[in-house]
C-alpha positions as CSV (number, residue, x, y, z in Angstrom):
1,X,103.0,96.3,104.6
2,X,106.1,96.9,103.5
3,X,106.7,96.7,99.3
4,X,109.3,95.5,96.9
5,X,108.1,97.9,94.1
6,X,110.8,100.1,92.7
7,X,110.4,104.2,93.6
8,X,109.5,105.8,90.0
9,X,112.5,107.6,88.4
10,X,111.0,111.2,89.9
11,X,110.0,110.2,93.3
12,X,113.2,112.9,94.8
13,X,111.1,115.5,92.5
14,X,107.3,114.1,94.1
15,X,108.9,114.4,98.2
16,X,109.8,117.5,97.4
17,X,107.2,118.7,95.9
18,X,104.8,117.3,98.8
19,X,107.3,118.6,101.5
20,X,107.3,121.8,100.1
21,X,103.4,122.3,100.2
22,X,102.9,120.8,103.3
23,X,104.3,123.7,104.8
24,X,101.0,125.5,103.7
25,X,99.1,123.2,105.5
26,X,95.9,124.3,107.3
27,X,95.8,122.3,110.9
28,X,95.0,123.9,113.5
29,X,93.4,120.9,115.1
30,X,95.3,118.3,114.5
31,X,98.7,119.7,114.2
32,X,99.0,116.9,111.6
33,X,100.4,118.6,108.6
34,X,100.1,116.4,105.2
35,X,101.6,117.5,101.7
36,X,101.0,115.6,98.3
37,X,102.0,115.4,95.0
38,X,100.5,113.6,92.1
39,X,102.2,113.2,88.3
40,X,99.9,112.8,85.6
41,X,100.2,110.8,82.3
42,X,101.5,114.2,80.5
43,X,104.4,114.6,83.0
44,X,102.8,117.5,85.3
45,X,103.2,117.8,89.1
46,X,99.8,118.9,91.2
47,X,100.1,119.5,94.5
48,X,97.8,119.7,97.6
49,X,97.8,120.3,101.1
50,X,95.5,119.1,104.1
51,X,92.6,121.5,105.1
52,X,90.9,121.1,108.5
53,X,87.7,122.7,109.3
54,X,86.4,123.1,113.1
55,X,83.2,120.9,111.5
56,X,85.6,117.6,111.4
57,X,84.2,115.8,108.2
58,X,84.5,118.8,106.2
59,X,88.3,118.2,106.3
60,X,89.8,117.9,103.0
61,X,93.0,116.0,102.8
62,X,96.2,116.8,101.2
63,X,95.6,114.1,98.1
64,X,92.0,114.8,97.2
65,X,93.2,118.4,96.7
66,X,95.7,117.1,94.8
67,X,93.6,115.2,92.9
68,X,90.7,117.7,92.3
69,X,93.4,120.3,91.1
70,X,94.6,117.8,88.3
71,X,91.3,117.2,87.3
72,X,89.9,121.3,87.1
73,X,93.7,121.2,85.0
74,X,92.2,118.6,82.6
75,X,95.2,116.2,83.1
76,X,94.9,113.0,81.7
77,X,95.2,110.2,84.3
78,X,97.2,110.3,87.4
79,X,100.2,107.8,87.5
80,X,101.9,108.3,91.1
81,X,101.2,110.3,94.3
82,X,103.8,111.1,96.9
83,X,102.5,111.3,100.5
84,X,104.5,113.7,103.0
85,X,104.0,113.4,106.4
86,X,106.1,113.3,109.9
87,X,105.6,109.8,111.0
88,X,104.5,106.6,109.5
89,X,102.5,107.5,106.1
90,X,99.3,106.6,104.9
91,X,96.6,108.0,103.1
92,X,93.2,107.3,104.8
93,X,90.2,105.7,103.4
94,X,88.5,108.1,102.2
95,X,91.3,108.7,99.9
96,X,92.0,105.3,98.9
97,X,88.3,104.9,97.7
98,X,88.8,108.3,96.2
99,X,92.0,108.2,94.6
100,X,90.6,103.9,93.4
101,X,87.7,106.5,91.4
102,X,90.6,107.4,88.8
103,X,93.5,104.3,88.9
104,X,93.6,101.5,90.6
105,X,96.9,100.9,90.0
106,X,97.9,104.2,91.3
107,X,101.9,104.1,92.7
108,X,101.7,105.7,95.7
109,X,104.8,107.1,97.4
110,X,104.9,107.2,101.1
111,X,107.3,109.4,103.0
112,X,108.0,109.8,105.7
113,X,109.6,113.2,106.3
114,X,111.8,112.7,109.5
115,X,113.3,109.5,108.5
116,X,116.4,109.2,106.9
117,X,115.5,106.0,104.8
118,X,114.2,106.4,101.0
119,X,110.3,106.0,100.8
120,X,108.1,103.5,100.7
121,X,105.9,102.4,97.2
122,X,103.1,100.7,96.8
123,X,99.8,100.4,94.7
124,X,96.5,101.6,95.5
125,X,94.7,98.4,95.1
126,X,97.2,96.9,97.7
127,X,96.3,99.2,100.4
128,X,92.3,98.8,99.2
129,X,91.7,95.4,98.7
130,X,87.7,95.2,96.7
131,X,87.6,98.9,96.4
132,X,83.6,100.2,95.6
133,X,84.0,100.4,91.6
């Protein structure tokens, strides 16, 4: 799916921010290394990073920790989340249905960080059509 929606005025502040912590990534797994960074309505910048566990679906991905570290902050709604991984990005569905619990309409960043081209964006509800509500 590829989007016409603009990138948000910060989204060079939101890759980096999601590069940078995917550095700290915990996959010793997968290999598969994941960084993101969500901006809430108040301007701040929460970051999270994937975090395997031997016991598979005890996982946490990189945007629920994200996510969850907003919400322990108190930040009022999340606005857009950058995705940082090597290769085509996407968060999975977990996340979607997750991420749906708090906005819909949620601009989602997706970068790719080998490629050379500026990120993709797109909304939440786009990539889950009738999200559980």
């Amino acid at each position: 799916m590829k989007s016409d929606l603009p990138l948000p005025d910060d989204w060079k502040r939101l890759v980096e921010a999601a590069r940078d912590v995917r550095c700290h990534a915990y996959a010793p797994y997968s290999s598969y290394s994941v960084g993101a960074a969500l901006r809430t309505a108040d301007g701040r910048v929460f970051t999270g990073c994937n975090v395997e566990n031997a016991s598979y679906g005890l996982t946490i991905c990189a945007e629920r920790v994200a996510m969850c570290s907003a919400v322990a902050a108190g930040a009022p709604g999340p606005l857009v989340l950058c995705v940082s991984v090597t290769g085509p990005p996407t968060p999975c569905g977990s996340c979607r249905q997750f991420l749906n619990e708090f906005n819909s309409d949620l601009c989602i960043v997706l970068d790719d960080n080998t490629s050379d081209c500026p990120p993709e964006c797109v909304v939440l509800k786009d990539l889950l059509p009738r999200a559980f509500s």
